[in-house]
C-alpha positions as CSV (number, residue, x, y, z in Angstrom):
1,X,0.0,0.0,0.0
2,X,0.9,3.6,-1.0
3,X,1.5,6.1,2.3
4,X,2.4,9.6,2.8
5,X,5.2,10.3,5.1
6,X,4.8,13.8,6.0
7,X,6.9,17.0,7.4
8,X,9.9,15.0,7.1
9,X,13.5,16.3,7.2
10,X,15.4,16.9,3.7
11,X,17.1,14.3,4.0
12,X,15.1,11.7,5.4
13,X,15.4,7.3,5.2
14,X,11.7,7.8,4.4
15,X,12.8,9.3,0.6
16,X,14.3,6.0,-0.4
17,X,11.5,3.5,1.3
18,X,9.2,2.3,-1.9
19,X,5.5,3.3,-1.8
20,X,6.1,6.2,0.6
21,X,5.4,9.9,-0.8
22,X,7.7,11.9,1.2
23,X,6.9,15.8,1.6
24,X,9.7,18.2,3.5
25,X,9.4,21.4,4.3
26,X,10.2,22.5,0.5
27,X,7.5,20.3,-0.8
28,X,4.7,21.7,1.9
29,X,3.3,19.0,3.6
30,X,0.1,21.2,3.7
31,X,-0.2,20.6,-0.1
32,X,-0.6,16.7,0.3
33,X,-3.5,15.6,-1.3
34,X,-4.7,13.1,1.1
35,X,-7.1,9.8,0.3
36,X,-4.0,7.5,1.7
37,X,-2.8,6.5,5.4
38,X,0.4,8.5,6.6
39,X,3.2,9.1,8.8
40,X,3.1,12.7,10.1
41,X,6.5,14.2,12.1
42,X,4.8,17.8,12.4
43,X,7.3,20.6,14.0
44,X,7.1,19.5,17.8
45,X,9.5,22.8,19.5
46,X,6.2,24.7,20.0
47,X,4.4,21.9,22.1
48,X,7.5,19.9,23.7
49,X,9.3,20.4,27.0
50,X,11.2,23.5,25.5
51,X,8.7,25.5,24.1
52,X,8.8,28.7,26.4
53,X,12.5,29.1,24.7
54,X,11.6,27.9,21.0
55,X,11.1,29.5,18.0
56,X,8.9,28.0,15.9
57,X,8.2,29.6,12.6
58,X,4.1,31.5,12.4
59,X,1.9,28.7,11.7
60,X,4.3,26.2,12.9
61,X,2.1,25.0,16.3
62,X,-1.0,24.2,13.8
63,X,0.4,22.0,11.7
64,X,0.1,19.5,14.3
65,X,-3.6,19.8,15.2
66,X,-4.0,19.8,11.4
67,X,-2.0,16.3,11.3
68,X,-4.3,15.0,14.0
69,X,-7.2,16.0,11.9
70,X,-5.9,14.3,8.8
71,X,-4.8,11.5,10.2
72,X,-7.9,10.9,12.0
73,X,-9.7,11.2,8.7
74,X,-7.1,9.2,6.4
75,X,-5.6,7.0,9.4
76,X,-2.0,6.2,10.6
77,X,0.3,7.6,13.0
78,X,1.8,10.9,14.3
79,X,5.1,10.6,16.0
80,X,5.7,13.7,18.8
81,X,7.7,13.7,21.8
82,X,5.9,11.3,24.6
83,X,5.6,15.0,27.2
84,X,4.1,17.1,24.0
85,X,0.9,19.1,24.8
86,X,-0.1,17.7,22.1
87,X,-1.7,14.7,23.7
88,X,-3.7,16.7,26.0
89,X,-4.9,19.1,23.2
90,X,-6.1,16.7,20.6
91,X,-8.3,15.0,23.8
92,X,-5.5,11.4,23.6
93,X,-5.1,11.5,27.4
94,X,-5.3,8.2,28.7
95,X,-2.1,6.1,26.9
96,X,-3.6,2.6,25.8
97,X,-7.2,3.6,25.5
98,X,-8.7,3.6,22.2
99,X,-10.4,7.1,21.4
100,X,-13.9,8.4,19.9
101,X,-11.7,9.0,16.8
102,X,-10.3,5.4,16.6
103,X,-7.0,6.4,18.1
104,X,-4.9,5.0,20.7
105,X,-1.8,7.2,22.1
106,X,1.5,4.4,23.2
107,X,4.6,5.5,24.0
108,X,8.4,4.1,22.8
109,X,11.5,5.0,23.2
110,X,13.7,5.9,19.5
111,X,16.7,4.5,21.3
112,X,15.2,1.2,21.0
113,X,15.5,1.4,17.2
114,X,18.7,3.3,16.5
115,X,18.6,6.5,17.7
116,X,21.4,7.3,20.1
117,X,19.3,8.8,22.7
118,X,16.8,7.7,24.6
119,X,14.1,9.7,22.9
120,X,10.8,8.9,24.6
121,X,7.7,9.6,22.1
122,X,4.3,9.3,21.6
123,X,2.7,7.5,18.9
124,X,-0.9,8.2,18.2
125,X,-2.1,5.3,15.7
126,X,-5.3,6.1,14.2
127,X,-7.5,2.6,12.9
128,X,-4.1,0.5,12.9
129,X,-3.4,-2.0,15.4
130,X,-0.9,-1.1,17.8
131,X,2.4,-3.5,16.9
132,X,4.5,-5.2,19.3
133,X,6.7,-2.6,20.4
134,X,10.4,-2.8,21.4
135,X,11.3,-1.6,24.7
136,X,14.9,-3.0,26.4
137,X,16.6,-2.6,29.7
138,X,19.5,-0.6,27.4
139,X,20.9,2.3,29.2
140,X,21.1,5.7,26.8
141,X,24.3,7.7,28.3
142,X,23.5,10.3,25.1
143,X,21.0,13.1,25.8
144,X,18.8,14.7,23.0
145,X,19.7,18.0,24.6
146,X,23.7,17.7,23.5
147,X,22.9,16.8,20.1
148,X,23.0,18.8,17.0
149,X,19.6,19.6,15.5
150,X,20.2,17.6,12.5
151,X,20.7,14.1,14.7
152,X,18.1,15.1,17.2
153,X,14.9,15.3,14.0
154,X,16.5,12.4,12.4
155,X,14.4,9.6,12.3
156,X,16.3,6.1,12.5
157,X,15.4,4.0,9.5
158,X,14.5,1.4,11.9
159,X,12.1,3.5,13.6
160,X,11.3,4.9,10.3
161,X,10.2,1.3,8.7
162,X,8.4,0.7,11.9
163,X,6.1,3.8,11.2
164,X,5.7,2.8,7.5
165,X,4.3,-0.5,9.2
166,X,1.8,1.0,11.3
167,X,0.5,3.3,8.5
168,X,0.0,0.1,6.0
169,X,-1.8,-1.2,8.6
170,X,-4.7,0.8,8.4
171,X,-8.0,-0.6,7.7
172,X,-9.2,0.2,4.4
């Protein structure tokens, strides 16, 4: 099945995965057309644990309730970091739960599937079944925090295909 992957960094594994229509901030994920399941990584600096100090760019904070409405019309998942306000503001409170939308928020750690951090995030899969997840004893000794911007957005491939999964998934 043919899925979006959207807001995704320039040079992103999702580019090079077959079936996946990738759109970066030059292509305007706000142009997608839709009608398919996706993978949405909107701008997360204006909703995570740093947002009094960010900077996000005018607009920037919408584009996630905008994934959450697209991806609760076209299903799959939106990847934002597991403490984003996010959650709260979409109505996904209770981790586990299904939702009146057909949604269910779990939490996963990156570092499980490559990253070098730790990385705790939030997955909100919309009418996909919730895979088996990966989450080890492994100690992170990195920290997000002392990373350069380019390896903290990356998304591992591994975690990457993993996403792809969950958005194939949906029911059609």
């Amino acid at each position: 099945m043919n899925i979006a992957a959207l807001f995704v960094r320039p040079d992103s594994h999702y580019k090079a995965m077959p079936g996946v229509d990738a759109y970066d901030h030059k292509r305007d994920a706000k142009t997608w057309p839709g009608g398919v399941p996706a993978v949405y990584h909107p701008p997360c600096r204006a909703w995570g644990r740093y947002k009094a100090v960010a900077k996000p760019r005018p607009g920037e904070r919408e584009l996630a309730l905008w994934s959450a409405e697209q991806c609760r019309k076209f299903g799959g998942v939106i990847e934002h970091p597991a403490s984003s306000d996010l959650w709260d503001a979409i109505g996904c409170v209770t981790p586990g739960l299904r939702d009146k939308h057909g949604g269910v928020l779990v939490f996963v750690r990156q570092g499980d599937y490559g990253h070098r951090a730790e990385k705790l995030t939030g997955l909100y899969i919309v009418d996909a079944p919730v895979p088996d997840l990966v989450w080890t004893e492994k100690k992170f000794s990195h920290k997000v925090e002392s990373m350069g911007c380019a390896e903290r957005e990356r998304t591992p491939p591994k975690f990457a295909a993993l996403l792809v999964s969950i958005a194939r998934s949906v029911a059609q």
